[in-house]
N, C-alpha and C positions, 0 to 999 in steps of 0.2 A: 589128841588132835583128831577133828573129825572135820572131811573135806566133803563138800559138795551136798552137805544138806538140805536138802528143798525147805526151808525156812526161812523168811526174811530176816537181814541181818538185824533191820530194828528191834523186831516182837524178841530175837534171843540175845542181844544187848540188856534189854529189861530182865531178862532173866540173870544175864551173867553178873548184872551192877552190885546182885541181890548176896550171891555168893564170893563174893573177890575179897580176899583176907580172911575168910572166915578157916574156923576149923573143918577137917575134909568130913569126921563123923557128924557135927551141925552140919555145912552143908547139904548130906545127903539127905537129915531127915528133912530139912526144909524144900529142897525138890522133890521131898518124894512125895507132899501136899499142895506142891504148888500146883493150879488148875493152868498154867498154860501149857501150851504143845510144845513148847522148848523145853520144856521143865525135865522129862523122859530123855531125853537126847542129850543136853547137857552133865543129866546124873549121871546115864552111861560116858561122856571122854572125864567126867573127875573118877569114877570110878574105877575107869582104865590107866590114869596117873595116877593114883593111889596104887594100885595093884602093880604097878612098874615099877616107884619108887620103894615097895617092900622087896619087888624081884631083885633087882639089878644092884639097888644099893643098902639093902637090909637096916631102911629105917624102920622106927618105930610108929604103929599105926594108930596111935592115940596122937603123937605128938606132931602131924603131918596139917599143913595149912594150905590153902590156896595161895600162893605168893603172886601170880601172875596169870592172868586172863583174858580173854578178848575175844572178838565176833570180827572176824572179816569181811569182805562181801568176795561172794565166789562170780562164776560166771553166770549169765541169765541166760534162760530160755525165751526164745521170742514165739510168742504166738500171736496168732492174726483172729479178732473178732469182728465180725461182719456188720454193715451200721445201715444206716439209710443211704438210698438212691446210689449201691454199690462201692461205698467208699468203706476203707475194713480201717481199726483202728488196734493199733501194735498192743499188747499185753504184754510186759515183761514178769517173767515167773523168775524170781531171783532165788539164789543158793547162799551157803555160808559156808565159811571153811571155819567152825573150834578151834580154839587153841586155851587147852588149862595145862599152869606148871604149878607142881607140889613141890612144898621142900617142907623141912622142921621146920620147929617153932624157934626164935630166936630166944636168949634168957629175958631179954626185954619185954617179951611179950607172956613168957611165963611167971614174973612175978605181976604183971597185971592182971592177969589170968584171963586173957583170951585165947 
């Protein structure tokens, strides 16, 4: 889980749509060529629940999937940009809270071989 992102939640939604059920070694290489600015931030919290789910519950790291994922929206920063004849017009700078969960692979999905 990664909180308070300066990322919009949409541009890292498109990212997370990309990796959700996949396996956690596919998904890494495939963020680690994808050209958007979520792509880096997102590899880092699968990264960090793959690395948890070998600590805490000594799964195996071939057979570890994205089961669950998602982009929240965090809080915005408000900024003020200046317009014509003194009126300023609000910019909202949004954030994203991460959220990826690893688990194994089910048998169901290892005789289809995903």
């Amino acid at each position: 889980m990664a909180r308070y992102v300066r990322i919009t939640p949409t541009k890292a939604r498109l990212v997370i749509d990309l990796v959700r059920g996949k396996p956690v070694p596919e998904a890494m290489q495939l963020l680690r060529f994808l050209p958007n600015r979520a792509a880096p931030i997102i590899r880092k919290v699968v990264q960090s629940a793959a690395a948890n789910a070998l600590d805490r519950f000594d799964l195996d790291p071939e057979e570890l999937v994205i089961t669950k994922c998602y982009v929240d929206q965090g809080p915005s920063m408000k900024r003020i940009r200046p317009r014509a004849m003194g009126r300023a017009y609000r910019i909202l700078k949004r954030t994203s809270h991460i959220t990826v969960v690893v688990g194994e692979r089910t048998q169901a999905q290892r005789k289809r071989g995903k």
